[in-house]
C-alpha positions in Angstrom: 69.6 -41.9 98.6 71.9 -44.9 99.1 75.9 -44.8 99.7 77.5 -45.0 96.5 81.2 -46.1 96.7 83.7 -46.8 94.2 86.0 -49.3 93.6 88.5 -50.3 90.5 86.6 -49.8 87.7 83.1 -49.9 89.1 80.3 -48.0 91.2 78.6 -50.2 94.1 76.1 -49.8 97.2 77.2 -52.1 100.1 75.7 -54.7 101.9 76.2 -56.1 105.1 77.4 -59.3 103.1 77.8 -58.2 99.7 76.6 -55.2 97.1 73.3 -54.4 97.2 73.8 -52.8 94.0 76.9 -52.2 91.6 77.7 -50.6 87.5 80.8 -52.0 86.3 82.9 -49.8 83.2 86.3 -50.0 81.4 88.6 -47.5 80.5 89.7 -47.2 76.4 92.2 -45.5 76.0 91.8 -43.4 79.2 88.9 -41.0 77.5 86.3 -43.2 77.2 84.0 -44.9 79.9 82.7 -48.4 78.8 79.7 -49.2 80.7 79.1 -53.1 80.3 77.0 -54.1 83.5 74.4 -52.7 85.7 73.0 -54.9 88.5 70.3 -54.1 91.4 69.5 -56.4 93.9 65.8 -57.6 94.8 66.4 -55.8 97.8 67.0 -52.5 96.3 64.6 -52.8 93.3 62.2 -49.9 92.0 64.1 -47.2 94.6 66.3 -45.4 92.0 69.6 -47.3 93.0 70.6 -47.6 89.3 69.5 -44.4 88.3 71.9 -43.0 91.1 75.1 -45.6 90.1 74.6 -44.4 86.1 74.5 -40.4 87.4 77.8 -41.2 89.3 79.3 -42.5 85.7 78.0 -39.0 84.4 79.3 -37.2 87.5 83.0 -38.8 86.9 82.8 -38.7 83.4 82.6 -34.5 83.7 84.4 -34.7 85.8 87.5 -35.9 84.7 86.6 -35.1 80.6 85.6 -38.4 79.6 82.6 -39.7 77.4 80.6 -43.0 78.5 79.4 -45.6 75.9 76.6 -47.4 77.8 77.0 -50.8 76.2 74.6 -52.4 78.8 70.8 -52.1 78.3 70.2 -50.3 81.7 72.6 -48.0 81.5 71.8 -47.0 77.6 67.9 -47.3 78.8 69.0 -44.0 81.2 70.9 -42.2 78.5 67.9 -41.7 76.8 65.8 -40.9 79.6 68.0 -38.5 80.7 68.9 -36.3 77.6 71.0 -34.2 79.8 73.5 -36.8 79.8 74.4 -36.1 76.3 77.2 -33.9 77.2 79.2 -37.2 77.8 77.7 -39.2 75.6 80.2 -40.5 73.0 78.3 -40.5 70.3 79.9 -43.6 67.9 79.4 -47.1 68.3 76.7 -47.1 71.3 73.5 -47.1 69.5 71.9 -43.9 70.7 73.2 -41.5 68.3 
C-alpha cells in the first residue's frame, strides 16, 4: 500500500519529483464532497493506487459526516464496484442513484 497524504482539497501519493498519484474534490456547502479528478501515473498503474485515494474520500467522508458525488468517471466507476460505499453516497445529481 502506498503513502496517501493529503493536501487542500485533494488526496496524493508522492514522488521523488512530483505525485505519483492524486484525487482532487471540492467542498459544497461543507457537507458534500465533489470528486472531479482522479489521476494515476504510468508508474503506479494496475497496483490499486486509485482504489486506495477514492477509499480515503470514503474514509473522510465518515468520518467527518459528509456525502461524496463522484463526478469523475474513476471515481463513480469505484462507487459502483464498491456498494459499500453507499453510506456516503449522495444520492442526487451523480448518476448512480
Amino acid at each position: 500500500m502506498q503513502q496517501i497524504s493529503s493536501g487542500e482539497g485533494r488526496f496524493y501519493i508522492a514522488g521523488d519529483a512530483e505525485d505519483l498519484a492524486e484525487i482532487t474534490y471540492k467542498l459544497d456547502n461543507s457537507k458534500t464532497m465533489i470528486v472531479d479528478h482522479t489521476y494515476v501515473s504510468e508508474q503506479l498503474r494496475g497496483q490499486g493506487a486509485g482504489e486506495q485515494l477514492v477509499k480515503a474520500v470514503v474514509d473522510k467522508a465518515r468520518s467527518e459526516g459528509l456525502s461524496v458525488i463522484p463526478q469523475c468517471s474513476y471515481a463513480a466507476h469505484q462507487f459502483k464496484k464498491h456498494p459499500e460505499y453507499g453510506d456516503v453516497l449522495k444520492e442526487n445529481g451523480n448518476g448512480l442513484s
